[in-house]
N, C-alpha and C positions, 0 to 999 in steps of 0.2 A: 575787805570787800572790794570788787573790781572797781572802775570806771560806771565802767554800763550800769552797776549794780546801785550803786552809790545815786546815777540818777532816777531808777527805775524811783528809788527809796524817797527822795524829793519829790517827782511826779507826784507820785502816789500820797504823800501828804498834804502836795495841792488839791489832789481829788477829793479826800475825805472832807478839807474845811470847805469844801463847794458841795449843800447838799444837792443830789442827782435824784431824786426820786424817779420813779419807773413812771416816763410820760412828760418828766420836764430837767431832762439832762443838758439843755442847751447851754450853760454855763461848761460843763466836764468837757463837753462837745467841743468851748471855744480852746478849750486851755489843752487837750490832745492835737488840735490841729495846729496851735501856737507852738507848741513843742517841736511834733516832726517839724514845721516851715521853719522853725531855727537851726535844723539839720539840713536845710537848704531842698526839703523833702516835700516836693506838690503833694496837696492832699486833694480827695471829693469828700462833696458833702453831701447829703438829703437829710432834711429833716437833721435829725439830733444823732443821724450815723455817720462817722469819718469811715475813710477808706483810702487806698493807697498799694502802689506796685513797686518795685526793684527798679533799679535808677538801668538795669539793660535789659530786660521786657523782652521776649521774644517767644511771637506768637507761634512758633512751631512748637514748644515747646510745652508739655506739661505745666500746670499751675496748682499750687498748695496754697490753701487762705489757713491765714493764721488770725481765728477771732475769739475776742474776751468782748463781754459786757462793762459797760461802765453805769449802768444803773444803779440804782439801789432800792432793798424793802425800807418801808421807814422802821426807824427804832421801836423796840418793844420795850413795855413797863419794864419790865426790869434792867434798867442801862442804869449803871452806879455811879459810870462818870458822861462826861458831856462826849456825843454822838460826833461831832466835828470837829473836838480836838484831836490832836495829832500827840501824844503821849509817848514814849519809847522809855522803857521800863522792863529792864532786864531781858534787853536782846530782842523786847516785844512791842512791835508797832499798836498801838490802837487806834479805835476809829473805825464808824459804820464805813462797810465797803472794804474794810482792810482786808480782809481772805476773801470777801465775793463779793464783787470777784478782781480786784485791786489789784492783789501782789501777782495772778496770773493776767492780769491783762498790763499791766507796765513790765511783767515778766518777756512776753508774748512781742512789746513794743521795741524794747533792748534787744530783742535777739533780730528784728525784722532788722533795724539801725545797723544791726552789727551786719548784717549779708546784702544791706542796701546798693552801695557802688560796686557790689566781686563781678567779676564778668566771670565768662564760661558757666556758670553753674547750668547744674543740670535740669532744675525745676523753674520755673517763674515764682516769684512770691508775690502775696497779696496780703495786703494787712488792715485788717477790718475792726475797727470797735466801736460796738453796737451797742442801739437805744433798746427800751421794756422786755430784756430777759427776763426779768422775775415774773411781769405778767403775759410772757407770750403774746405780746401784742403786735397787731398787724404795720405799729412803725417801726419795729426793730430792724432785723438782719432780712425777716421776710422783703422787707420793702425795698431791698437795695439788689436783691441778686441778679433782676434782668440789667441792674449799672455794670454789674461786675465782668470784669471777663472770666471764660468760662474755667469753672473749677472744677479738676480733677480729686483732689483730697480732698481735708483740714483738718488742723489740731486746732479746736475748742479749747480754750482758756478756765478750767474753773479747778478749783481747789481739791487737788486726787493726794497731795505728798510724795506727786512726783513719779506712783504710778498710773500705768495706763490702761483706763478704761475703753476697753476694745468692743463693747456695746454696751447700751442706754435703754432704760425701759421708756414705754411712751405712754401717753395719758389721756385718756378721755374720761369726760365727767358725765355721767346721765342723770337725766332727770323723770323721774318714772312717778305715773300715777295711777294708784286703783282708783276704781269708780264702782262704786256700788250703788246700794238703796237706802234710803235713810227710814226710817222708821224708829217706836217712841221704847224708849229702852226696856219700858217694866212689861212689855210686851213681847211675845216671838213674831218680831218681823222688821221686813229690813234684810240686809246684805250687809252687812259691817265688811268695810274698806281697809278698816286696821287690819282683817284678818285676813282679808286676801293680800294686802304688802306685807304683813309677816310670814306668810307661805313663800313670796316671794323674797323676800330677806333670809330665811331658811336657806333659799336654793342659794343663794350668792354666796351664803355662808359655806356650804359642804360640797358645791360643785367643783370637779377637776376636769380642766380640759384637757381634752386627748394630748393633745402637741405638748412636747414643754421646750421651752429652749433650750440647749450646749450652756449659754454663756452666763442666759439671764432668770431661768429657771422658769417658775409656771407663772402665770398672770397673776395678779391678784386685785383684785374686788373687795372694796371697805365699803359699806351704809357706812355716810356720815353724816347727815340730816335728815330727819322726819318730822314732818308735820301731818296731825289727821283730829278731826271732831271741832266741834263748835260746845257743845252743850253737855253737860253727865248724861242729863236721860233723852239723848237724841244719839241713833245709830248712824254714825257716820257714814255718808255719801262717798266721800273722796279722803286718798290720805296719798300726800306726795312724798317721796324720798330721794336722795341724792345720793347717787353713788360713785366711789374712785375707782377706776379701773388701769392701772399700769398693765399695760399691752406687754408682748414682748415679740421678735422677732418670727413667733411661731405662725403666727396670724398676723392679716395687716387689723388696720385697727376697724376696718370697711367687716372681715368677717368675723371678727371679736363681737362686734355691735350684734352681726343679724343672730349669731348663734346666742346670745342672752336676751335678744328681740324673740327667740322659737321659745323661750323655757320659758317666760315671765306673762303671770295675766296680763300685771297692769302695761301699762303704755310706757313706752321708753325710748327717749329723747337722746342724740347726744350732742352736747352744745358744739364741739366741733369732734374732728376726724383728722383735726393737720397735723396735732402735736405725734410723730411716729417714732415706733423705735426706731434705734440706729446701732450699725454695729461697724466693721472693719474687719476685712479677712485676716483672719491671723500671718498668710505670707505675703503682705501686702509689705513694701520696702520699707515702710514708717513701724510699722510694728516688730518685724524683723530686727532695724537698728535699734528700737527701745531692746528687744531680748539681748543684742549684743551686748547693752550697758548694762545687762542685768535689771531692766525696771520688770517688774508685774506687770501683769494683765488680770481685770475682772470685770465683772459685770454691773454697772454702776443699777440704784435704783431710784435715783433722782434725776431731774429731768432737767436740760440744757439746751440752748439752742441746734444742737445737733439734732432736735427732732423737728427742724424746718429746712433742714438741710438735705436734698437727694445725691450727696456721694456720701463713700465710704468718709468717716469721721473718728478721728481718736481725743476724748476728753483725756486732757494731761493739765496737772499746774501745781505749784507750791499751794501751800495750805493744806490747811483739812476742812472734809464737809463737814464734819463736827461743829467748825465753831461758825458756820453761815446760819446767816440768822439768828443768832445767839447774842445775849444781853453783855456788854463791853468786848465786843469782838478786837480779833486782833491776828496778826501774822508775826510769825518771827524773820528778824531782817535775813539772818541769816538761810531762811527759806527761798528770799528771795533772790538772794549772791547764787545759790545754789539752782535754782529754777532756771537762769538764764544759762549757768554753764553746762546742763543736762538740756534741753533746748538745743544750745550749738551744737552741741555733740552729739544728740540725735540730725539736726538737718544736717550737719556734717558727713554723716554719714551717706545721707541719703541726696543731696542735691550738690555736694561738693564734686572737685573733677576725681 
């Protein structure tokens, strides 16, 4: 295992025994900014996000942010050993946070270290790790971008195995309600509300929209909560539903909304419109050098800070989305030895002389 490697692997075990929940990472916060300032590295702060440029800056010049989350979901029931131990057990890191998004954001850290004093290079870097990824929350990466100087790219930090996700679904959640009439059940009367949200649950079920994406394929739309009625023998008034809607690049998420706003009785809400897909042209210089090294490219359908971000964006990082979120999470070290050396050798290619 390299240098770089060896401390991305320490970092990162400090991380995990500091829990970071999504909303109060200031603890993870202190100990990334302790780190670079031991590389003799100024950092910025806001709030519970570090940030940071190339020790020769130069504003004529393109700029690449390079961001991981340091947040985390809390642990679910089923975690067999302790959440904030640090365990290494047959090549295997454990510990909430260890694949997400850990070994890509100390991955993400090592590589910025390693290109921090080169002069000449061709790009600026910027090296960003962000607060409430997991909840999309407005103090994350959103909060910092009018700090940042302006960026041209980024590689997103999260757990791909080192292929590259060249677009991102995006998400919006609605909240939809019939309204009907209520009236007494052993009777014919009334409007039942169930029946008009299951005409409309129908439609979300068997609708295809015209467009489909290249990357990311068709949209897709899940009911996952309903609520309706008060009483057996009372015809329900009202019955509300929630629905998941992963966007894709075909639509913004602005005309996804109105064209399931034309087909639907009831009323439909969507709690926001910011999380958007995100993609990356395929001969974009970043993606080009991943095909040199031979990574993949696909269309991820989980959702990453790259949907608050308006440039092109490539998710790349050690790990697997497999095991985020999952009960005794883990990375293997040697993911992480290997994350940093496909890293250099992608910006290598693309910001070296």
């Amino acid at each position: 295992m390299s240098q770089l490697a060896e401390e991305a692997s320490s970092l990162l075990q400090n991380l995990i025994r500091t829990p970071s929940f999504s909303g109060a990472e200031s603890e993870t916060a202190d100990l990334i900014q302790k780190y670079l300032e031991g590389k003799s590295i100024a950092t910025n702060r806001h709030l519970n996000n570090v940030w940071t440029k190339n020790m020769h800056f130069d504003e004529q010049k393109n700029t690449i942010l390079l961001n991981s989350h340091h947040d985390t979901v809390k642990p679910n029931a089923g975690y067999t050993r302790e959440p904030f131990d640090t365990n290494v057990e047959d090549g295997k890191l454990f510990g909430l946070g260890s694949n997400d998004a850990g070994g890509p954001l100390t991955s993400l850290m090592a590589t910025f270290v390693h290109f921090y004093e080169q002069k000449n290079l061709n790009y600026n870097l910027v090296f960003a790790a962000t607060a409430e990824e997991e909840i999309s929350g407005t103090n994350g990466i959103s909060s910092i971008l009018d700090y940042l100087p302006d960026i041209d790219c980024a590689i997103v930090g999260e757990p791909t195995q080192m292929q590259m996700a060249t677009a991102e679904k995006g998400l919006m959640v609605l909240d939809c309600l019939a309204r009907g009439k209520s009236g007494h059940a052993a009777r014919d009367e009334g409007e039942n509300a169930i029946y008009i949200a299951a005409g409309d649950i129908e439609w979300i079920q068997f609708y295809q929209f015209e467009k489909k994406s290249e990357k990311l394929g068709p949209i897709k739309m899940t009911p996952s909560i309903i609520n309706g009625g008060s009483k057996h023998n009372v015809v329900p008034d009202r019955c509300s539903f929630t629905v998941d809607v992963r966007t894709t690049d075909a639509y913004t998420n602005q005309e996804t909304l109105a064209i399931i706003q034309d087909h639907l009785i009831s009323e439909v809400s969507a709690r926001s419109t910011r999380l958007k897909p995100s993609f990356i042209p395929e001969k974009h210089p970043i993606v080009e050098a991943g095909n040199k090294l031979g990574l993949q490219s696909f269309g991820s359908p989980t959702l990453s800070d790259q949907a608050l971000l308006s440039v092109p964006s490539l998710k790349l990082g050690p790990g697997s989305s497999t095991r985020s979120h999952t009960a005794d999470e883990f990375i293997y070290l040697d993911e992480i030895d290997e994350g940093i050396k496909t890293y250099i050798q992608l910006l290598e290619l693309v910001i070296g002389d």
